[in-house]
N, C-alpha and C positions, 0 to 999 in steps of 0.2 A: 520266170526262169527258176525262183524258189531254191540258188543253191547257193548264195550265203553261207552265213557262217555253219550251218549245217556241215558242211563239207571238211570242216576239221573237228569238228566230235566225235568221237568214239565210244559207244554205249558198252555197258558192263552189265554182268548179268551175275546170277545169284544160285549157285547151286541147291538142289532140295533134290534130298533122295528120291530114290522110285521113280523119278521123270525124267533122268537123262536120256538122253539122246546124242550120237555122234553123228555130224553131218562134214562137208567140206565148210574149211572158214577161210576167207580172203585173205591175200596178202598186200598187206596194205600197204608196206613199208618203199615197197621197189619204184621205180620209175612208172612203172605201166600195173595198176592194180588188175590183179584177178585172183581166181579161187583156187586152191590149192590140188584140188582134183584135173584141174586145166590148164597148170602152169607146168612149164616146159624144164622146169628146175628142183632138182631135190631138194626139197625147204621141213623146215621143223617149226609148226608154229604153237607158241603156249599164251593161254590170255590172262587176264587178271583173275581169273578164278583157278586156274591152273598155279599160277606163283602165292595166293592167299589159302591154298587146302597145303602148300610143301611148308609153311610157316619155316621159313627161310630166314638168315638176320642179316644177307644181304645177297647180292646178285650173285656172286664168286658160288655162294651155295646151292642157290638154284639151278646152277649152270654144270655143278659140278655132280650134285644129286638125280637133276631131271631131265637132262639134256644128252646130247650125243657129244658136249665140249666138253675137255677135260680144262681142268683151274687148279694152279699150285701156287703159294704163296711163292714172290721173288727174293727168294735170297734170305728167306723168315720173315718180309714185309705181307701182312696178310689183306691191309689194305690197295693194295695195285699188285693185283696177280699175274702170272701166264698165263696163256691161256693157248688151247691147242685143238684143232681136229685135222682131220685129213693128212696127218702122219707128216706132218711139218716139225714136229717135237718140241718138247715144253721148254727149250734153248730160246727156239727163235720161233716157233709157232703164232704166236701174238704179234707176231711183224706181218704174218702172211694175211690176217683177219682184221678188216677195217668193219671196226665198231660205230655206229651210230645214233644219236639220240635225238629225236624227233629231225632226222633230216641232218643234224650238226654230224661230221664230223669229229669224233673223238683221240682219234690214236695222235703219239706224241711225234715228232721229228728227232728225236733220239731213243735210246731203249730202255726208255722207261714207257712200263707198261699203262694203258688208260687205267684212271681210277673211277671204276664200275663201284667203288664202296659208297661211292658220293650222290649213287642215284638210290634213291628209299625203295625198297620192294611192292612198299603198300600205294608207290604212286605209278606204276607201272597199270596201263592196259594192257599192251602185246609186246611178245616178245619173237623175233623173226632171224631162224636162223638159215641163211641162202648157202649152199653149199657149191663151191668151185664154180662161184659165179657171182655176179653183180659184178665185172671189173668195170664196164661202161657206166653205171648210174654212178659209182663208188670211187674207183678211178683206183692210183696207184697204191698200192699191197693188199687186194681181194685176190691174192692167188686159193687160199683157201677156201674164201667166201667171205662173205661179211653177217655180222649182227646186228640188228635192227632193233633199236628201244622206243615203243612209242609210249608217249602219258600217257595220266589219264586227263579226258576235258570234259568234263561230266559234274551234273549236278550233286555227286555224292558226299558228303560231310561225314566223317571217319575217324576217331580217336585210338592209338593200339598202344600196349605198353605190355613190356615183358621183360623179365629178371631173371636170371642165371648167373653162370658166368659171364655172360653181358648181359649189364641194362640197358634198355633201348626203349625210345619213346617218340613217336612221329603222331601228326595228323595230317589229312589232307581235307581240304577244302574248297569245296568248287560252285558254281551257280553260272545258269546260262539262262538267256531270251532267244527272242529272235533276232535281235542285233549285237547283243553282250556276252560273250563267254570271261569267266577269268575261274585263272583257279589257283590254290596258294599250298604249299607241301612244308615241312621241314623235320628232321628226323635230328635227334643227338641219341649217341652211343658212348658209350662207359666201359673199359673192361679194367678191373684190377689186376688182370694177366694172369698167366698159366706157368711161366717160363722163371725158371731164377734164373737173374745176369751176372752175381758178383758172390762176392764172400759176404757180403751183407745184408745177403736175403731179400735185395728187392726184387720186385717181377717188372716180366716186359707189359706193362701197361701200356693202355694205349686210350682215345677219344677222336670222334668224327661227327661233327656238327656240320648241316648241311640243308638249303633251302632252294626253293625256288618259287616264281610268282609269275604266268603266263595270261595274257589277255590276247581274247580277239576280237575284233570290232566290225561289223558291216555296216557304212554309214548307208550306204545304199546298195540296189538290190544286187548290182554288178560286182562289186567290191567288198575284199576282206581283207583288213588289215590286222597284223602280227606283230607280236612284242614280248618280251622277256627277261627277266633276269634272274640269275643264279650264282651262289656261291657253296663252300667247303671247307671249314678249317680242318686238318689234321694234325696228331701230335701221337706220335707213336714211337715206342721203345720196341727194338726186334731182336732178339738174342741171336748171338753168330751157330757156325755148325757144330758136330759133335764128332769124334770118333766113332769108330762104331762100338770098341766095350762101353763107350757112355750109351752111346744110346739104347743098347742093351740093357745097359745095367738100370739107370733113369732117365728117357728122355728129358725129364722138367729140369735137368742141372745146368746148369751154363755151361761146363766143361771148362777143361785147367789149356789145351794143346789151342786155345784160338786168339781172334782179337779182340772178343768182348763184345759189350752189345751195342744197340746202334740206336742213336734218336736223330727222326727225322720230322720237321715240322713241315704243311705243304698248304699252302693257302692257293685258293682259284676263284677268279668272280669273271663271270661271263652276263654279254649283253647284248643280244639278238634281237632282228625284226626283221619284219619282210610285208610282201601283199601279195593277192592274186584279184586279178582282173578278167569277167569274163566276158572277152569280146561277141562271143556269141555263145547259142548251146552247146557248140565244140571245144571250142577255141578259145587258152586264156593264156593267160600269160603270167607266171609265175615268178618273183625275185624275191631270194633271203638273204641275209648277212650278219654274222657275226666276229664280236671281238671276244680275245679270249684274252686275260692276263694271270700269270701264275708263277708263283715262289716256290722252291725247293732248298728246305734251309736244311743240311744235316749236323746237327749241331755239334756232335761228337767228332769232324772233322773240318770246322768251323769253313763247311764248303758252302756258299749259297748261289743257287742259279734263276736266273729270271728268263720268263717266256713273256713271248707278245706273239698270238696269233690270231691273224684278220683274214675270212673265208667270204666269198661270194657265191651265190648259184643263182641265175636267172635261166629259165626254159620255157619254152611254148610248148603247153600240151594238146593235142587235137585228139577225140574221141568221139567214134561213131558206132551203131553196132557190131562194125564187122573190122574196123581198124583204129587202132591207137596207137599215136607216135608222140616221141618227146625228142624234143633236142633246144641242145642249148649251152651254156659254158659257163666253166667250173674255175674259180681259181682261190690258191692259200696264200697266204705268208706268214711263215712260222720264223722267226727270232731269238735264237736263244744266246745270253752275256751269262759266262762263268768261265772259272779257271783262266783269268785277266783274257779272255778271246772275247770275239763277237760273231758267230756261226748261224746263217740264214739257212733255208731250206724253203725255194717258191718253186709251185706249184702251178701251171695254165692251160687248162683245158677243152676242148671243144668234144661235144658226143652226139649222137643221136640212136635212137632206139624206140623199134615196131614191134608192135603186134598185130597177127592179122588172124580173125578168128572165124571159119568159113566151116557152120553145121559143128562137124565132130574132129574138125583140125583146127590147130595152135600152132602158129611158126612165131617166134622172137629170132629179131635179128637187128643186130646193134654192131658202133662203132665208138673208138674214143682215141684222142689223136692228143697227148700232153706232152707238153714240155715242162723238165724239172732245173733249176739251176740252184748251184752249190756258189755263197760267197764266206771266205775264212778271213779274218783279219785278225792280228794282235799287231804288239809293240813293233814288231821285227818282221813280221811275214804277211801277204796277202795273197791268197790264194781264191781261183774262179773255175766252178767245173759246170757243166750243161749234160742234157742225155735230153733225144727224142723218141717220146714211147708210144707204142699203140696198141689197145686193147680192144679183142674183137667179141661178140656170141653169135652164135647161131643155135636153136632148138624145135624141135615139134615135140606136138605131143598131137596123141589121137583118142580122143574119147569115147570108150566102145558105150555107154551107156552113162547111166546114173552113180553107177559106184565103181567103176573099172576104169583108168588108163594107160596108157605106156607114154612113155617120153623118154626121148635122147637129145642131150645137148652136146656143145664143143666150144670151150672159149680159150683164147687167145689172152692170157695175164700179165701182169708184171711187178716189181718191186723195185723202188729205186733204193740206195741204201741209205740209211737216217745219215745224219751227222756226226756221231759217233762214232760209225763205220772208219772213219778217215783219219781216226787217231789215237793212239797206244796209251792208256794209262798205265805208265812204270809203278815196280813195286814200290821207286822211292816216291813215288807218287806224280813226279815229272810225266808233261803230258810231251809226248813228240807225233808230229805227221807220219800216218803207217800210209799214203798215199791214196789216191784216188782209186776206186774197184768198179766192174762193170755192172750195172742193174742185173737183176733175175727176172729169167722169161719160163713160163708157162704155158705148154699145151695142153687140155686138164678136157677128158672124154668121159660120158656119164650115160648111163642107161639104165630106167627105174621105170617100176609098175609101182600104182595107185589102187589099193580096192579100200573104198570106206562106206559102211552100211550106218544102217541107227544104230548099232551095238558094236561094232566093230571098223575101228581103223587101221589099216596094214598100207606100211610102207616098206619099200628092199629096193635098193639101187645097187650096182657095180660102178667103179671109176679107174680110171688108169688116169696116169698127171705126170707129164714127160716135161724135164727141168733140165734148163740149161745156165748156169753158173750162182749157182743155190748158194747166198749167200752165209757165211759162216767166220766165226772165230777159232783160230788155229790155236789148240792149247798148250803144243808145241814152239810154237815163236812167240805166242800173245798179239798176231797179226789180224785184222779184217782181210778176207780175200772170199775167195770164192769157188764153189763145186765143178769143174766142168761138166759134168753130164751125172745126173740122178733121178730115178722113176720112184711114184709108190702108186700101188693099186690096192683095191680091198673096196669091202661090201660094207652098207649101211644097212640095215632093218629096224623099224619102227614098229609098234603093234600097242592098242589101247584094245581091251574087250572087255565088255560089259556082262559078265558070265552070267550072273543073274539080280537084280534089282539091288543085292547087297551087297554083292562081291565085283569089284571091278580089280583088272590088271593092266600093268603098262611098262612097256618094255622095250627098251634101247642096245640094241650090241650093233659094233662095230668091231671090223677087221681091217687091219691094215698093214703091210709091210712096206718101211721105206728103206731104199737103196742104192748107195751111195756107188754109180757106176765106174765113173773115168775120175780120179782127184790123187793122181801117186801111189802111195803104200795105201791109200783109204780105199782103193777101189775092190769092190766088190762086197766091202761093209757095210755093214747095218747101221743108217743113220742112229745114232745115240739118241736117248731119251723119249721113243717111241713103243709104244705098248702093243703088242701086236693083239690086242685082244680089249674090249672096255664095255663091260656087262654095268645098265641099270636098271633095276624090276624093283616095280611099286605094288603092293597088292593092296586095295582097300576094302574095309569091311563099312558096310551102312545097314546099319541094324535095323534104324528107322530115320524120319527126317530132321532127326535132332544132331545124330550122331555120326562122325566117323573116325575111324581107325586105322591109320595104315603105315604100313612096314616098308621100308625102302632098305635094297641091300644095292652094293655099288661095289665091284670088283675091276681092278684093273692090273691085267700081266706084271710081269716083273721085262725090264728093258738092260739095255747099257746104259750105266750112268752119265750124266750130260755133257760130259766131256771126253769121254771114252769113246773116240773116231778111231781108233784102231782096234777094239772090239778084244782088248785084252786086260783090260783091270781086274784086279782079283774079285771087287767088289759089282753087282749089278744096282740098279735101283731096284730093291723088291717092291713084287706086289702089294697094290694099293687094295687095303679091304675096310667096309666102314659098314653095319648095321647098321639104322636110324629105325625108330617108331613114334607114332604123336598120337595124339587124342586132340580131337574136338569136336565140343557143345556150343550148337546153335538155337538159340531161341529168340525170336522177332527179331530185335536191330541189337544183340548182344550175341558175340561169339567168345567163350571160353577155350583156350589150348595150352596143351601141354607137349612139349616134346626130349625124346633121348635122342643126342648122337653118339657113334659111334660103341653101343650099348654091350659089345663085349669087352670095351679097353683092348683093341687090338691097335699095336702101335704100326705108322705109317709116317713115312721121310720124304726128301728129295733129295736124293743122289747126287754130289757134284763129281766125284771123283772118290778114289778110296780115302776112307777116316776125314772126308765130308760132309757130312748129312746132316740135312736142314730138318729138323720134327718139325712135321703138318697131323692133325689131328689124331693125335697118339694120346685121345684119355677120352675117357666118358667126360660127355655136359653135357647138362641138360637146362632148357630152359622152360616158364609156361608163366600166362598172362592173358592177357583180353583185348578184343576190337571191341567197339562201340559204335554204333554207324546211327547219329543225329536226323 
């Protein structure tokens, strides 16, 4: 049956000029693999030679330079971003997007954002972005889509190291048989910081140390067994906002009108395993599980909170030529002790999901049926809430040929709200119960053409996404509640073309308006923090197969600032603009790079409100440095 550990490798490959070629590449991440010319879903997929040519110094950047996701640091924290597509807004966007890493589960049960700084760039194979879809394999908050991170499991042995205004220094390490995969990563980072905090000249420094060690084993031919462990430390200093004459004048000063700046230390060690069994050529049977344990110490407000989250997922997959189905069931337990409470968030799910593939038709059609329940306890109070969700897909696609299809899908989403949601942090810092609020539901309709040649990939979908009680923070009471009724529609386009042996281009815009229908004085507003426009164009130059060169510019609209639900602040957030250029030399198993960002010094914020503004990449840096590949 020869499919063993085979079945969780993932091969990498090696760019050389003059010989590219653009074909369809699988999606490997989802429930039901297939190729991206025949999937019934608007997906973005990048592999590991796509995130080692952006020489990137962590995912935030790749995602925000080469992707159709927009990424803003939270609040000046640069390691646990926003994260935002499909006009969700860089508020709460990252709530709607269930991120995942090899299969785990990442997003938090409160709103703090995943920490995507803790997965190394250079251990990344693929990267898998599903657009207003996966809520069945993902489960609750893919109203946006979800992101897909897989390793690498590969024999490849790899040293990098690069200096700038961060040092940064990772290897990764792998070796496989026929019955033995393991592979081992770790990355530490350095920044003496960009930002002054105080009257005393020091900067917002920061450090992120971070590893991981995966093995897979087939003792026999039916069986592969899974294992893993990983951890993160972080320690990071993040200066507060600025007025806007500071920011004008210097973004780099702390500013005299705030509260100063913030350190926040955040440990996480994770410990996962699982197996798959193959009952027959079709038929196996799949179960993973992991624990998650993690600290959020913020030192400057001697606040510390602890997590304990324990995940399951066991599924039967059955594939044959012409049909593949999965089902099976999903469940969390997320735990969070801080601010003298103890606040759960579980998770129990049941799903199933087909495909059925007949000549030049693709139908997906899936289901998922979860229960979430809420427990609150402290000194004085005990509180218990429940909600029953259900998340549906349905899609075709038809494949006129070799490089042409169409596809239309419809999924049915939802979001339950974290545990945050259900209580007011006071200015005196007292927390009180703002009450229980109702989950967000998603109608989310898509309609996209496929044409990809050897030299040319083109993608363009339209989407409408019809929301019923769109969760939100009122920045008028400082309440959790909820939108009754808000739409956004808007167009994606993707385009790679290979113009000629030297010159290649690649290019992301997205359109989007979101609108805030029925919600009181808000209705008929422009959800805040939404960009109605978000251009990225890479051009590369390849002289020969040593070399290459390429310019990436990255513009995004100007919006309402993030709290601006009545669409009258003096202030907007402006447009976001950033130049980047790199160099790199390749010769045998040595790659040399050098890269600029942001290479005219055009300055760029995040908007909370008026004579709020957080600076995000408002200066030239540059970094450059070497791979090594053993």
């Amino acid at each position: 049956m020869k499919k063993k550990i085979f079945l969780s490798l993932l091969t990498s490959s090696i760019l050389v000029a003059q010989t590219i070629e653009l074909e369809p590449l699988n999606i490997t991440s989802t429930a039901i693999k297939t190729d991206e010319l025949k999937s019934t879903d608007a997906v973005e997929i990048y592999t590991a030679e796509d995130i080692q040519n952006a020489h990137v110094q962590n995912v935030y950047e790749f995602l925000n330079q080469q992707t159709s996701v927009i990424a803003m640091p939270s609040y000046g924290n640069s390691f646990s971003q926003k994260l935002d597509f499909r006009g969700y807004g860089i508020n709460d966007g990252y709530q709607n997007i269930v991120i995942t890493l090899n299969g785990r589960k990442i997003n938090n049960i409160d709103m703090v954002p995943s920490l995507l700084s803790s997965i190394s760039p250079s251990s990344i194979e693929r990267l898998e972005i599903i657009k207003s879809s996966g809520i069945v394999n993902s489960g609750d908050g893919a109203n946006a889509g979800a992101i897909n991170i897989i390793t690498k499991k590969n024999r490849d042995k790899e040293i990098t190291l690069y200096g700038g205004s961060v040092i940064d220094g990772s290897f990764y390490l792998g070796h496989s048989n026929e019955k033995l995969s393991i592979s081992a990563n770790a990355e530490i980072q350095n920044s003496d910081g960009i930002r002054t905090i105080n009257s005393n000249g020091d900067k917002d420094e920061s450090s992120l140390k971070s590893a991981d060690f995966h093995a897979v084993y087939a003792p026999i031919e039916d069986l592969e067994l899974r294992a893993g462990i990983s951890y993160a430390r972080m320690d990071l200093i993040y200066a507060s906002y600025l007025t806007l004459d500071e920011y004008n004048d210097d973004p780099k000063q702390a500013g005299a009108a705030n509260w100063g700046a913030t350190e926040q230390e955040f440990d996480t060690d994770t410990i996962n395993g699982g197996f798959s069994y193959y009952l027959s050529d079709n038929l196996s049977l799949n179960i993973d599980a992991s624990r998650e344990e993690k600290e959020s110490n913020y030192i400057t407000y001697a606040s510390v909170a602890d997590y304990v989250y324990n995940s399951g997922k066991a599924a039967f997959n059955y594939e044959n030529k012409n049909i593949a189905v999965v089902a099976g069931i999903d469940s969390f337990e997320g735990k969070r002790r801080a601010y003298e409470n103890e606040t759960s968030k579980d998770n129990l799910a049941g799903f199933v999901i087909s495909n059925f593939m007949f000549k030049s038709h693709s139908i997906k059609a899936g289901m998922r049926v979860e229960e979430v329940s809420y427990k609150y306890r402290d000194t004085t109070l005990s509180l218990k809430d429940d909600h029953s969700l259900y998340g549906a897909e349905l899609g075709y696609n038809y494949t006129f040929n070799k490089e042409n299809s169409l596809f239309i899908n419809y999924a049915h989403s939802y979001q339950a709200p974290d545990i945050d949601r259900f209580f007011n942090k006071e200015w005196s810092g007292n927390v009180s119960f703002n009450g229980f609020i109702d989950p967000m539901q998603t109608d989310s309709f898509t309609l996209g053409y496929n044409n990809i040649h050897s030299n040319n990939k083109f993608k363009i979908s339209l989407f409408y996404i019809d929301l019923k009680d769109e969760i939100y923070l009122s920045p008028l009471t400082w309440t959790n509640t909820n939108i009754d009724k808000s739409y956004k529609y808007g167009l994606d386009i993707y385009n790679k073309w290979l113009v000629t042996d030297e010159f290649n281009i690649a290019l992301n815009y997205n359109y989007v308006r979101a609108i805030i229908d029925e919600e009181g004085d808000y209705s008929g507003n422009d959800l805040p923090g939404v960009s109605d426009h978000n251009i990225k164009a890479t051009l590369s130059y390849l002289p020969n197969k040593n070399i290459t060169l390429a310019l990436t510019q990255v513009y995004r609209s100007e919006a309402y600032a993030a709290d601006d639900f009545n669409n009258d602040f003096a202030q907007k957030q402006e447009a976001y603009k950033s130049t980047d250029v790199s160099l790199t030399y390749t010769k045998d198993s040595l790659e040399l790079f050098a890269k600029i960002n942001n290479l005219f010094n055009q300055k760029n914020g995040l908007w909370i409100r008026d004579d709020a503004i957080y600076p995000i990449n408002f200066t030239t840096t540059a970094t450059a440095g070497f791979k090594l590949k053993l």
